[in-house]
ROLUMVO-510239 format. One record per residue (C-alpha): residue in one letter; x, y, z. Coordinates in steps of 0.2 Angstrom, whole numbers, padded with zeros to 4 digits, always signed. Layout:
<rs>
AXYZ/...
</rs>
This chain:
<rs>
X+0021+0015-0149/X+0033+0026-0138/X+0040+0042-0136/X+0029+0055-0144/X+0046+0060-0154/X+0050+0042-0162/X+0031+0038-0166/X+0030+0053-0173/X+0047+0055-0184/X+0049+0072-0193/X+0045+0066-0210/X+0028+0060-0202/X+0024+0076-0196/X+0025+0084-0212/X+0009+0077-0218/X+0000+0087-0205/X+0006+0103-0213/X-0010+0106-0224/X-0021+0103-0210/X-0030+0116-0199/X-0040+0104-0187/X-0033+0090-0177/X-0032+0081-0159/X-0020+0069-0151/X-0017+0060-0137/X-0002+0052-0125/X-0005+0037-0117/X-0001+0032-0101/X-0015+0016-0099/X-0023+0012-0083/X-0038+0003-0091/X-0034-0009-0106/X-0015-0014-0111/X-0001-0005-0119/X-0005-0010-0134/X-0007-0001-0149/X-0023-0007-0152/X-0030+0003-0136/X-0020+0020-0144/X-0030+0036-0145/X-0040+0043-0153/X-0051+0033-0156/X-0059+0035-0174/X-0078+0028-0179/X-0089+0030-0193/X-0107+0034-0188/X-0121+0036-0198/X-0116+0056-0202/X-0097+0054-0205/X-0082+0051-0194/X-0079+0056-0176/X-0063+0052-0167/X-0060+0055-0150/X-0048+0057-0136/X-0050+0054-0118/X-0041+0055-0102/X-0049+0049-0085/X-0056+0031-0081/X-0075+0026-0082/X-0080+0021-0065/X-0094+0011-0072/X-0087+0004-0086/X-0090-0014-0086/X-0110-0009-0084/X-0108+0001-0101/X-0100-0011-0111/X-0115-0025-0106/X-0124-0009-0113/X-0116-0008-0128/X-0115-0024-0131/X-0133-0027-0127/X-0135-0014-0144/X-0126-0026-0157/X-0110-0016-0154/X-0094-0028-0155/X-0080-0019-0144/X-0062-0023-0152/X-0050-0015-0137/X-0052-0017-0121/X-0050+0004-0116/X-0062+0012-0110/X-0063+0027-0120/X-0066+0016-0134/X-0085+0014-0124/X-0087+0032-0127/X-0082+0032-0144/X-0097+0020-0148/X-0110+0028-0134/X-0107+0044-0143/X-0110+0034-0162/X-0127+0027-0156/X-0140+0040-0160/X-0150+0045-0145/X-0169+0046-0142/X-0178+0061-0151/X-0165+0067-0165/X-0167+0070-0183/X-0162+0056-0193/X-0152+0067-0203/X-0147+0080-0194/X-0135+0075-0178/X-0136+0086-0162/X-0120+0080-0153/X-0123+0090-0140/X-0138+0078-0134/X-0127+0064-0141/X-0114+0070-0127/X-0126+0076-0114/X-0132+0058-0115/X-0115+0050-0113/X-0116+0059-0097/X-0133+0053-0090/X-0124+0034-0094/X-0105+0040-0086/X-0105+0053-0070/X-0084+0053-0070/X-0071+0052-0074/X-0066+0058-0089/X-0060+0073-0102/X-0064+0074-0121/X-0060+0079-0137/X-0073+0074-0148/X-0069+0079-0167/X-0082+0080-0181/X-0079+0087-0197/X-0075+0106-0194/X-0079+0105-0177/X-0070+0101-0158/X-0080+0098-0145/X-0073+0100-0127/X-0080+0089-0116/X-0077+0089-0094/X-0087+0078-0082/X-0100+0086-0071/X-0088+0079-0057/X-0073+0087-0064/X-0063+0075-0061/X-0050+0077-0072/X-0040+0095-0080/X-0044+0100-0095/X-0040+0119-0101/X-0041+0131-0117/X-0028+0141-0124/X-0026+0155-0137/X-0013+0155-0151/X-0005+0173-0153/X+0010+0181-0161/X+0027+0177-0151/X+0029+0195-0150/X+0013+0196-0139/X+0017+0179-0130/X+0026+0185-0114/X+0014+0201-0113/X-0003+0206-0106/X-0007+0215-0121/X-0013+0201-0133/X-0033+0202-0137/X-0044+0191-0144/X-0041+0202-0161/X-0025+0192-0160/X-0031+0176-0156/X-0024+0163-0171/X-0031+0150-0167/X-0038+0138-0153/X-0029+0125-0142/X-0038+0114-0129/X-0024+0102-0117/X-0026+0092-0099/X-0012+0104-0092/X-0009+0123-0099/X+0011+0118-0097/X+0009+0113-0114/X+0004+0130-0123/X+0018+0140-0123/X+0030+0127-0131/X+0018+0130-0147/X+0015+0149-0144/X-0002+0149-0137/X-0007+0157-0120/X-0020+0151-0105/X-0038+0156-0107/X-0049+0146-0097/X-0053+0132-0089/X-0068+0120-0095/X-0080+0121-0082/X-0086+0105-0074/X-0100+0099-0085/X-0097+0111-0097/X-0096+0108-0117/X-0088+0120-0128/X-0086+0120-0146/X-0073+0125-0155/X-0071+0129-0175/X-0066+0143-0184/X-0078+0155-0180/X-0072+0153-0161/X-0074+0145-0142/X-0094+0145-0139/X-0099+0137-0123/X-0114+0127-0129/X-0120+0120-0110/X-0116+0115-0096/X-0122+0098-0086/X-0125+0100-0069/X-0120+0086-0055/X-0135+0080-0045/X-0142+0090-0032/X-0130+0093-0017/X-0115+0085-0024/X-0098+0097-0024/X-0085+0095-0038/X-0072+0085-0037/X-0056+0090-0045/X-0044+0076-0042/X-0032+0084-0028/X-0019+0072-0034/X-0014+0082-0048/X-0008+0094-0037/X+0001+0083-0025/X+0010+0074-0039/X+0003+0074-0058/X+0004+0089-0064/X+0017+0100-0070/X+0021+0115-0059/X+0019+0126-0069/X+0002+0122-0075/X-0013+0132-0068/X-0028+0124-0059/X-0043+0131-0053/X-0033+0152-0058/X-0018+0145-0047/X-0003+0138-0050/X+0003+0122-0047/X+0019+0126-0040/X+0013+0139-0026/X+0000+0128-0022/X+0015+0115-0017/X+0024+0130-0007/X+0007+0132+0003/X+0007+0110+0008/X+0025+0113+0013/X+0025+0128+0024/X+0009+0116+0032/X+0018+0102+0034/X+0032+0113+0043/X+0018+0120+0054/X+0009+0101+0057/X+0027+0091+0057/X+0042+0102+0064/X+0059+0094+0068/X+0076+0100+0077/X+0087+0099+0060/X+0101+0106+0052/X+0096+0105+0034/X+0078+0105+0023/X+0082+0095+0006/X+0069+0087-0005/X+0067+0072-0018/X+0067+0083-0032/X+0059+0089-0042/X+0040+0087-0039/X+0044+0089-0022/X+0055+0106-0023/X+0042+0116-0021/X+0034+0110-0005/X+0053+0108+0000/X+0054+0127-0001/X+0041+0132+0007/X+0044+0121+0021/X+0061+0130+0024/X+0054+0146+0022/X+0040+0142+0036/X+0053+0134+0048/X+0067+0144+0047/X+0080+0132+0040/X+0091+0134+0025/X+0087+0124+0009/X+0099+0116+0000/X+0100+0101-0014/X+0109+0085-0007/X+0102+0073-0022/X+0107+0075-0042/X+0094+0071-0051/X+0097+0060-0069/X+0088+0067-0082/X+0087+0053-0093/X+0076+0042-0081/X+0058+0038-0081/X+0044+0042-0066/X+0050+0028-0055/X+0030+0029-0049/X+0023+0023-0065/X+0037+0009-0068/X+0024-0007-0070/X+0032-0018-0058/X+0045-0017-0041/X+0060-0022-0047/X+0060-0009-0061/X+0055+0005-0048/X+0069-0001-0037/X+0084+0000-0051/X+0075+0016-0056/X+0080+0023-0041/X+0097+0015-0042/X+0101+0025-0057/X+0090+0039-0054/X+0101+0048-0040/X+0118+0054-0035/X+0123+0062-0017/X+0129+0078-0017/X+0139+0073-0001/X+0149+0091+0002/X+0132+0100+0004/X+0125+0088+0020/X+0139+0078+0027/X+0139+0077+0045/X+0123+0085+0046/X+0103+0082+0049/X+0092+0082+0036/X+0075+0083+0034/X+0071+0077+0018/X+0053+0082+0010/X+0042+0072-0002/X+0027+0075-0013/X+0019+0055-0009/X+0025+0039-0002/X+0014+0027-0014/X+0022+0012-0011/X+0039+0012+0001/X+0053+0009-0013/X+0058+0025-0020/X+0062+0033-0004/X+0070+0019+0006/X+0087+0018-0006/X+0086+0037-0005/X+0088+0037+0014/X+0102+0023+0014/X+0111+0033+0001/X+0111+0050+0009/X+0116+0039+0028/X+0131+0032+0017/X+0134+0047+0009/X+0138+0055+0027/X+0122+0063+0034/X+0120+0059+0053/X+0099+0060+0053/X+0088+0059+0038/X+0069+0066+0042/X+0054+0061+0031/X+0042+0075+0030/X+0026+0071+0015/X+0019+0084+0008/X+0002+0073+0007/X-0008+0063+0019/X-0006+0044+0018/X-0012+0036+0000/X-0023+0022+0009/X-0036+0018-0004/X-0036+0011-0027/X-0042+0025-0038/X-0053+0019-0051/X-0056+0036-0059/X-0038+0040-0070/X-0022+0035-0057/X-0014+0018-0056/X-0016+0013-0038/X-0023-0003-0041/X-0024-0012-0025/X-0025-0008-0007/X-0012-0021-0002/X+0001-0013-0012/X+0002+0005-0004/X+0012+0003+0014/X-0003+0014+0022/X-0010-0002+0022/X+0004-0012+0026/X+0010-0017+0045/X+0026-0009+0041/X+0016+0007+0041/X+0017+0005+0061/X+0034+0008+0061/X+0037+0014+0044/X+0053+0026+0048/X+0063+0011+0055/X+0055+0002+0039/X+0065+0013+0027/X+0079+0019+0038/X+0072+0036+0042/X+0076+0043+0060/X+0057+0051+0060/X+0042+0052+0046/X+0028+0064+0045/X+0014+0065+0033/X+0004+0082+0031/X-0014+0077+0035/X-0028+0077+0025/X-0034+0094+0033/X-0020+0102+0029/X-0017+0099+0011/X-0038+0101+0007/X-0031+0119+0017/X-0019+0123+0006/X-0025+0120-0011/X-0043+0127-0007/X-0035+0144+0000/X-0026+0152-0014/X-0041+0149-0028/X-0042+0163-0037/X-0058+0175-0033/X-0069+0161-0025/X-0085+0172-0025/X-0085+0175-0042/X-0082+0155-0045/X-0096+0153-0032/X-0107+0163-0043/X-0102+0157-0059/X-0103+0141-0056/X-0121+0144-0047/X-0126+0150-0063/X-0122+0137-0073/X-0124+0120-0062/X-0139+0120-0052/X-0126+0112-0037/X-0122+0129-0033/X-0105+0124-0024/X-0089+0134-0025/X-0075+0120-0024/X-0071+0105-0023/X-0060+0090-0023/X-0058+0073-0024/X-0049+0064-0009/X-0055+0046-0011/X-0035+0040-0012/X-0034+0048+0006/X-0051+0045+0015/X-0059+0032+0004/X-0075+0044+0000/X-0076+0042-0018/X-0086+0056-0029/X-0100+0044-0034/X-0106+0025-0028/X-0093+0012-0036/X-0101-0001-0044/X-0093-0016-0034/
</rs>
């Protein structure tokens, strides 16, 4: 358990050398414990050999499948839910050969059981197997190793292709020399093995449903240099802050942000409003997502030790100060009260996102509606709540705006995906956080 670079020590990386087919998996739980038990992948024999598999996503039905399971003599020894698709995936469906297994039907069956959320790496033998929900819930892209002479240049072809990579976010592939290639459709399964990337099919959602990408990897998740949906991350943060600037402006001196997911949005925000952009906040390295700390008072000296003013740039000045989200209150109040001590006359909140007002139960740890201060009756007066002189979120309309406008060639998506899932609908994105219309009927 922990840091991919102490679990996995040099010398232990050396018995991978003589390998040429592999998958892996970082953890961060929001079904079943820490615990090492519940680590991925997960690996099974089924009646035809191994498989092991690696999820990201949550099952929003999972408590139904394990009864399932269960119900088929199948003991369960975690309590994650991607060990659920592990053993839905070793039970042989309806209709196949005994000795012959089609894991495509095996996985389209999974679906029919599971509409979202979830990504996969399915490994069998010689063979990967690329798995996105019909929902398309969660990322999940392909990349193409190539020579580091041909890295940084358009004229790699697939004669140069070296191998085959498949990640949650396409920041990863140029630290091991691979380039972008393609997203994994929603619904789509695609093999990969050494004769290449086939697409083997692709599962369509039920009539009339759009996809739903979860819009919160681009407010927060995701790196900024990833690309979703043939944009980038970053520029689709730019977009949310030059809205907010239209939907929220303020009389200021300054725009500054909570860096550094929120840089982006910070930037565009001065660029639409006219004000200069500079950094009143240091940033320590060395310190952990204070969002993802498991309880409050580690959040809280998170942000203690997470921060230093960087008083010459903002004393005696107004600040408008932009964030990506406000989950639960306790990052940003010490911020204020810091930059006020440090000398700054106003401090403005401006959120690049609408309010977080509802649990995810399909991949982000938001757990309770009682814990988000949208919820709280603080919310009524939140800027005296956290010291700020003002605080204005970017609404749900704008941010849907701004990350549906700059995806890439949306006829040509239209008709693609037409083709391939009998939906027929061009984009679309989950906002149940914000507005509490979830993808699919929960289960309680």
């Amino acid at each position: 358990m922990g840091l991919v670079s102490t679990a996995f020590p040099p010398e232990a990386l050396l018995k991978l050398r003589s390998g040429n087919l592999g998958i892996c998996h970082t953890r961060y739980s929001t079904t079943g414990f820490s615990e090492l038990q519940n680590c991925q992948p997960f690996v099974v024999d089924t009646l035809h050999g191994k498989i092991a598999v690696a999820h990201n996503g949550e099952l929003v039905n999972a408590l139904a499948l394990r009864r399932k399971v269960m119900r088929h003599g199948v003991g369960l020894s975690t309590s994650s839910d991607s060990e659920l698709i592990t053993q839905l995936l070793a039970l042989t469906p309806p209709m196949e050969e005994r000795d012959a297994p089609n894991w495509v039907a095996r996985i389209k069956n999974l679906m029919t059981e599971t509409p979202t959320s979830y990504s996969l790496l399915v490994m069998y033998k010689d063979v990967i197997y690329a798995v996105r929900d019909p929902y398309g819930n969660r990322p999940l892209c392909i990349g193409r190793v190539v020579p580091v002479s041909k890295l940084h240049t358009s004229g790699a072809g697939e004669e140069d292709t070296e191998g085959w990579v498949v990640s949650s976010e396409s920041c990863s592939f140029q630290s091991i020399g691979a380039k972008y290639y393609r997203e994994v459709l929603p619904g789509e399964i695609v093999q990969i093995s050494k004769h290449g990337v086939k697409s083997l099919s692709v599962v369509p959602r039920p009539e009339g449903d759009p996809p739903a990408f979860c819009i919160f990897e681009y407010v927060y998740f995701a790196r900024p240099d990833s690309i979703f949906e043939g944009q980038m991350v970053y520029t689709v943060r730019q977009r949310c802050g030059r809205q907010l600037a239209i939907e929220a402006p303020t009389d200021a001196d300054v725009v500054s942000t909570v860096p550094e997911s929120a840089t982006p949005a910070a930037l565009g925000y001065a660029q639409q409003s006219g004000l200069p952009y500079i950094e009143v906040l240091c940033k320590n390295r060395y310190v952990g997502r204070t969002f993802i700390q498991p309880n409050t008072r580690l959040r809280q000296l998170g942000v203690a030790k997470k921060f230093g003013a960087l008083t010459d740039n903002f004393a005696g000045k107004r600040v408008v100060l932009i964030d990506d989200s406000i989950v639960r209150g306790n990052t940003i109040s010490p911020i204020i009260k810091l930059l006020k001590e440090a000398g700054a006359t106003e401090v403005h909140i401006r959120v690049a996102s609408p309010p977080i007002r509802y649990p995810c139960y399909m991949g982000i740890n938001i757990p309770t509606k009682e814990e988000l201060i949208a919820n709280r009756p603080e919310f009524q007066d939140i800027a005296g709540y956290i010291g700020a002189a003002s605080v204005k979120y970017l609404t749900v309309e704008g941010l849907v705006s701004a990350v549906q406008e700059g995806i890439a060639s949306l006829k040509e998506k239209d008709e693609m995906i037409t083709t391939s899932n009998t939906s027929g609908k061009r984009v679309g994105h989950c906002t149940a956080c914000l507005t509490g219309k979830y993808p699919v009927e929960l289960e309680w």
